[in-house]
C-alpha positions in Angstrom: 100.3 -22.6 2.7 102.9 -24.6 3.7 102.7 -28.2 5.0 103.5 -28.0 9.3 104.7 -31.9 8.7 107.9 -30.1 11.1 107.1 -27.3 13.8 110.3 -25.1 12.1 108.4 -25.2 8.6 105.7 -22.7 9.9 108.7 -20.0 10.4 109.1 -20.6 5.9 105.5 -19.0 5.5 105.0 -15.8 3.6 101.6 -15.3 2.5 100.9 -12.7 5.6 103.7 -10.7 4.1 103.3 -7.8 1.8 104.2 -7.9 -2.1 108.0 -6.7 -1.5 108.5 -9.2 1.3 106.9 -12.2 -0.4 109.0 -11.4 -3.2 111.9 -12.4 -0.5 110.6 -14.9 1.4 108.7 -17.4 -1.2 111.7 -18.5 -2.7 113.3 -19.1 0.3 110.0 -20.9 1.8 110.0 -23.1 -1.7 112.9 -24.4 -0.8 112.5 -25.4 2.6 109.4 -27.3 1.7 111.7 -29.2 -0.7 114.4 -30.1 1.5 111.6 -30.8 4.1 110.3 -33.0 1.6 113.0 -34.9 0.4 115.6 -35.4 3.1 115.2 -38.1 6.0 114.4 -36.2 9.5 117.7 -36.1 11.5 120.2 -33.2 13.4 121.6 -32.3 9.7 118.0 -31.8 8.0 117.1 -29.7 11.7 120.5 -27.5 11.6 119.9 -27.0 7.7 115.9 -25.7 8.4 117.7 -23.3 11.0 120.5 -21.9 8.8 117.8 -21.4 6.0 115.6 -19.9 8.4 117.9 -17.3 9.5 119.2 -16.6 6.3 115.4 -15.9 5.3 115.4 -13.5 7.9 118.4 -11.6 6.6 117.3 -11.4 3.3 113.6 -10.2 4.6 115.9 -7.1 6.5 117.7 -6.6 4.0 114.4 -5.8 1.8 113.5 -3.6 4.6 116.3 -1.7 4.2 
């Protein structure tokens, strides 16, 4: 599970997902909780959450197919 330390990080999680999709989406969620992690709260960290998140998303379609 990932850590809800920001509201944004519940969007990274991927254990509801089947096989295929998780396959997408836990790297991508890996990586938020990283940068979540490690990088002082501000409007860059926020905007950089977002991009990720929506790149997430387009990489999850794209699975889809």
């Amino acid at each position: 599970m990932i850590a809800a330390s920001n509201p944004i990080m519940r969007y990274f999680e991927y254990a509801h997902l089947p096989p295929q999709l998780q396959e997408v989406s836990k790297p991508i969620g890996e990586l938020a909780v990283l940068m979540n992690d490690n990088l002082p709260d501000g409007p860059e960290k926020s905007a950089g959450l977002r991009k990720l998140l929506e790149a997430k998303d387009c990489l999850v379609r794209a699975r889809l197919g």
